[in-house]
C-alpha positions as CSV (number, residue, x, y, z in Angstrom):
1,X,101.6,35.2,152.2
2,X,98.5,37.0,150.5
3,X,98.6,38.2,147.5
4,X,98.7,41.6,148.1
5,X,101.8,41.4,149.8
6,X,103.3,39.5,147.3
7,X,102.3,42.0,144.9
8,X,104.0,44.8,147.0
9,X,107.2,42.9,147.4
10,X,107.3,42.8,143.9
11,X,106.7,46.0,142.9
12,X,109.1,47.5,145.2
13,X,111.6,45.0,143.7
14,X,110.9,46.6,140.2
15,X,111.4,49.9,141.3
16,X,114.8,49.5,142.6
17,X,116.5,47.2,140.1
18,X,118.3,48.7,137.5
19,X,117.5,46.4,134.7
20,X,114.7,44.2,134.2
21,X,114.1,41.2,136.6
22,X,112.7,37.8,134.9
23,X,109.9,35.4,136.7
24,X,113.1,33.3,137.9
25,X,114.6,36.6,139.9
26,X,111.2,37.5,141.2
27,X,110.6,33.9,142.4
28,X,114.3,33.9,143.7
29,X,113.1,37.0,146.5
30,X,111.3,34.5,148.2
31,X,113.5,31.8,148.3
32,X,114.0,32.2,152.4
33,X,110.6,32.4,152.9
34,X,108.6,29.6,154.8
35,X,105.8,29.6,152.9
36,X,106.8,28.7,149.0
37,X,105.1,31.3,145.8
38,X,103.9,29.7,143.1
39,X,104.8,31.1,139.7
40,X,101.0,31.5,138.9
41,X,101.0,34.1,142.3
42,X,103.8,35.6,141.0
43,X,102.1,36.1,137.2
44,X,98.7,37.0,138.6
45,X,100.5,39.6,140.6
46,X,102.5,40.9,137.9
47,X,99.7,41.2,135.9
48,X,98.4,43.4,138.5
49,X,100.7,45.8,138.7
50,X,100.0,46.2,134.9
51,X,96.1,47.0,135.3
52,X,97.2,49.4,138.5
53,X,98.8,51.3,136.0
54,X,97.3,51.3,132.9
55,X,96.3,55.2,133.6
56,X,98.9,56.0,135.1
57,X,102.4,58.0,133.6
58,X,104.2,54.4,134.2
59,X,103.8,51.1,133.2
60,X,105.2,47.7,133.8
61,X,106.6,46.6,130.4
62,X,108.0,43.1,130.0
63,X,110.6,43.1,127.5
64,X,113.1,40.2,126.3
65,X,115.1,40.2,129.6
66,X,112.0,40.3,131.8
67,X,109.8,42.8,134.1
68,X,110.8,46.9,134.3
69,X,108.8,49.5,135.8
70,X,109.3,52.7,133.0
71,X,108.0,55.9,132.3
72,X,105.2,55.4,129.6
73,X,106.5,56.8,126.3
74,X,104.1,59.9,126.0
75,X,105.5,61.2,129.2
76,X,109.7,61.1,128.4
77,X,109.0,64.4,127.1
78,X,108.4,66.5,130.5
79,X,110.5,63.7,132.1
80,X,113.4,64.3,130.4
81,X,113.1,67.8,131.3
82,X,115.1,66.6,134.6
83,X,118.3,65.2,133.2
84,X,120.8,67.8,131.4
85,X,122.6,65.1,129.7
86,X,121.0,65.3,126.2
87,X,120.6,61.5,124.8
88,X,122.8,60.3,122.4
89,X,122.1,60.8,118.8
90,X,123.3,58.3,116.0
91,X,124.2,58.7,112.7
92,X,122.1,57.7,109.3
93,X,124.7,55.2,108.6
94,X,124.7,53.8,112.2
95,X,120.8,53.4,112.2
96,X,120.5,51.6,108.9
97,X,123.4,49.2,109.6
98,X,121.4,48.4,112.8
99,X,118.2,48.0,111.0
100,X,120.1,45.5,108.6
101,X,121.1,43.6,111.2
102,X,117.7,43.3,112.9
103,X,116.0,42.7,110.0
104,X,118.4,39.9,108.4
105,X,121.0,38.4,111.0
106,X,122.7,36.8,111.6
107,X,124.7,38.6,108.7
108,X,128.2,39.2,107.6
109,X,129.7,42.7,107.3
110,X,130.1,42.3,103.3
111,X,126.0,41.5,103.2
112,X,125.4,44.8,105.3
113,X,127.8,46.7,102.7
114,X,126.0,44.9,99.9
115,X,122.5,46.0,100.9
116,X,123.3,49.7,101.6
117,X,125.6,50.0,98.4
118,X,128.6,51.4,100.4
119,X,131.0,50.7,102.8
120,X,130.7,50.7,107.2
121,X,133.5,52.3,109.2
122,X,135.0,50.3,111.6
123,X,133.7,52.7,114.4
124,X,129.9,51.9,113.6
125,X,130.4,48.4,114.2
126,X,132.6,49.1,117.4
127,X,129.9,51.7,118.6
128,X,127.3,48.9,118.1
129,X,129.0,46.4,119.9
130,X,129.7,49.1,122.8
131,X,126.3,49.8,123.7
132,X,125.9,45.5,123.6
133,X,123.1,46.5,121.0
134,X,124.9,43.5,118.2
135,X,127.2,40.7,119.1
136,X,129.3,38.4,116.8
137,X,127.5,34.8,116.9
138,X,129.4,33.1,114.5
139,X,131.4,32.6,111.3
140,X,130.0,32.0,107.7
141,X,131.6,28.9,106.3
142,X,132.9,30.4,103.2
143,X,136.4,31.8,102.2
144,X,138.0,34.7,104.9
145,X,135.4,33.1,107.3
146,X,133.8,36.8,108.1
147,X,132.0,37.3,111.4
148,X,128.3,36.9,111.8
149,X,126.4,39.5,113.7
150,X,123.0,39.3,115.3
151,X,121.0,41.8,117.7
152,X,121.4,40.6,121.7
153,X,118.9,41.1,124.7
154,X,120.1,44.8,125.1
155,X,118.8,45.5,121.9
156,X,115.1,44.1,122.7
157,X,115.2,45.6,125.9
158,X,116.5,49.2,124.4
159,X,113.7,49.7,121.9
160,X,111.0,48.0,124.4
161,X,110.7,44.6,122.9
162,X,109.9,41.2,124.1
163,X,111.1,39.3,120.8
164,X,112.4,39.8,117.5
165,X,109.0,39.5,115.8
166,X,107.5,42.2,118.0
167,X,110.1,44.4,115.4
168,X,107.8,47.0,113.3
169,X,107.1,45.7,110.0
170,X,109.4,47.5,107.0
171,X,106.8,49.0,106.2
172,X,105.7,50.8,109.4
173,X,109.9,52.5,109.6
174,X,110.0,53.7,106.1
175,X,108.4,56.6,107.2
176,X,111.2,57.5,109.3
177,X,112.5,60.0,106.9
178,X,116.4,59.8,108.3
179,X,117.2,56.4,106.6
180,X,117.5,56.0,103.2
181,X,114.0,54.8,101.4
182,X,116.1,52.8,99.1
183,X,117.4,50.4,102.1
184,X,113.8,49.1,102.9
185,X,113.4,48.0,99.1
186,X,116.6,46.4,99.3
187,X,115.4,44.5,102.5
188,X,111.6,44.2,100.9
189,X,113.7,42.1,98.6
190,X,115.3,39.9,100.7
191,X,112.8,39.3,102.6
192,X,110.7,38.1,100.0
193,X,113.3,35.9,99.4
194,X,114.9,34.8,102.2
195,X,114.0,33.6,105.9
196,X,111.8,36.4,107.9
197,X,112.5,38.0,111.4
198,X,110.4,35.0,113.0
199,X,112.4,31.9,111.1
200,X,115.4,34.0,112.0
201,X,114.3,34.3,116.1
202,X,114.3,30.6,116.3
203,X,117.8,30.3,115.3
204,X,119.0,33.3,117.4
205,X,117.0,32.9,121.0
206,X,118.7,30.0,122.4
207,X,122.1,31.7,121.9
208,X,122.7,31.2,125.5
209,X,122.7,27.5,125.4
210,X,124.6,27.6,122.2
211,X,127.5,29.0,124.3
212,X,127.1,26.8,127.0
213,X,128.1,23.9,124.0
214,X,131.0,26.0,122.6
215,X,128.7,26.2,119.4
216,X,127.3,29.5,117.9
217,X,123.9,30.5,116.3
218,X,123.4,28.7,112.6
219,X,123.1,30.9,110.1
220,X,120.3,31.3,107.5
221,X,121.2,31.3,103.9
222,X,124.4,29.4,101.9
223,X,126.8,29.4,104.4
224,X,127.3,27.0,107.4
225,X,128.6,28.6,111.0
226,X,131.5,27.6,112.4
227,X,131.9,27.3,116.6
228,X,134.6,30.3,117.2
229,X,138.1,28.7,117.8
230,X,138.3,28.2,121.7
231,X,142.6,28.4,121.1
């Protein structure tokens, strides 16, 4: 099979799926065929598709969960002139729980409260966990045992990211004007402190396996996670 071909399969694979395919999905499409692709034909094609469209209105992203054909971000504008269904807006206190977690999971509900100075409604973390943006990998070793909760694939995939340390720097989001300044000096703070996004991305990305062993994510900091009870 030439390359060219191979190249087309792909892309027409993209353009149908509704959620990003990784190199082992791609590579699964020609499973039935005689002739086996190599996963350097596969890269080489992939990488491709992204010159084919570099000035074009869409690009081929890769984000955590693999390869997804988009609309490049300086077109949503006009393109979202074709859906009537407005997209969902989230509150202050919603987005700054969810940069807390980013920046500092895995992290207990009391350390969220802590850093922004006042409490989080139920409904945030429930809305959070809806849209599969967080997920509870553990519990902190300490007295009451309080969940831990780090971002998931979702997440990277929603805001276009590959890995946790592809996150804008603190500095970068200050700027957005709808959180509270005073949270990015409370997690300036911590960070200078504390273990950073990319420590923190070793311990989260293999959470998969982690499951697969009944175990859950350590956590960074004084307390030790616990496996979640199985009973």
């Amino acid at each position: 099979m030439n390359q060219d071909k191979i190249k087309c399969i792909i892309e027409a694979a993209l353009m149908v799926a509704d959620s990003p395919l990784s190199v082992a999905q791609i590579e699964a499409l020609f499973t039935k065929d005689m002739e086996v692709v190599e996963r350097d034909l596969i890269k080489s094609a992939l990488e491709a598709l992204q010159e084919d469209y570099r000035d074009r209105g869409i690009e081929l992203k890769e984000v955590a969960s693999g390869y997804r054909i988009q609309v490049k971000s300086e077109y949503a504008e006009w393109v979202n002139r074709l859906f009537e269904e407005r997209p969902p807006r989230y509150s202050r206190a919603l987005l700054e729980t969810l940069a807390i977690i980013a920046y500092r999971q895995p992290v207990t509900r009391a350390e969220i409260e802590d850093i922004r100075g006042v409490g989080i409604s139920s409904t945030i973390i429930k809305t959070l966990q809806e849209r599969e943006w967080i997920r509870v990998v553990g519990h902190k070793d300490i007295p009451g045992r309080p969940e831990l909760l780090a971002t998931t694939r979702e997440f990277l995939d929603y805001f276009n990211l590959k890995k946790l340390s592809d996150l804008p720097t603190l500095a970068e989001i200050r700027e957005l004007t709808k959180l509270n300044p005073d949270l990015f000096e409370a997690l300036e703070n911590l960070e200078n402190t504390g273990t950073g996004v990319a420590e923190q991305q070793a311990e989260i990305v293999h959470e998969d396996n982690q499951e697969e062993a009944g175990m859950e994510t350590p956590a960074s900091g004084d307390g030790k996670v616990v496996p979640i009870s199985s009973s």
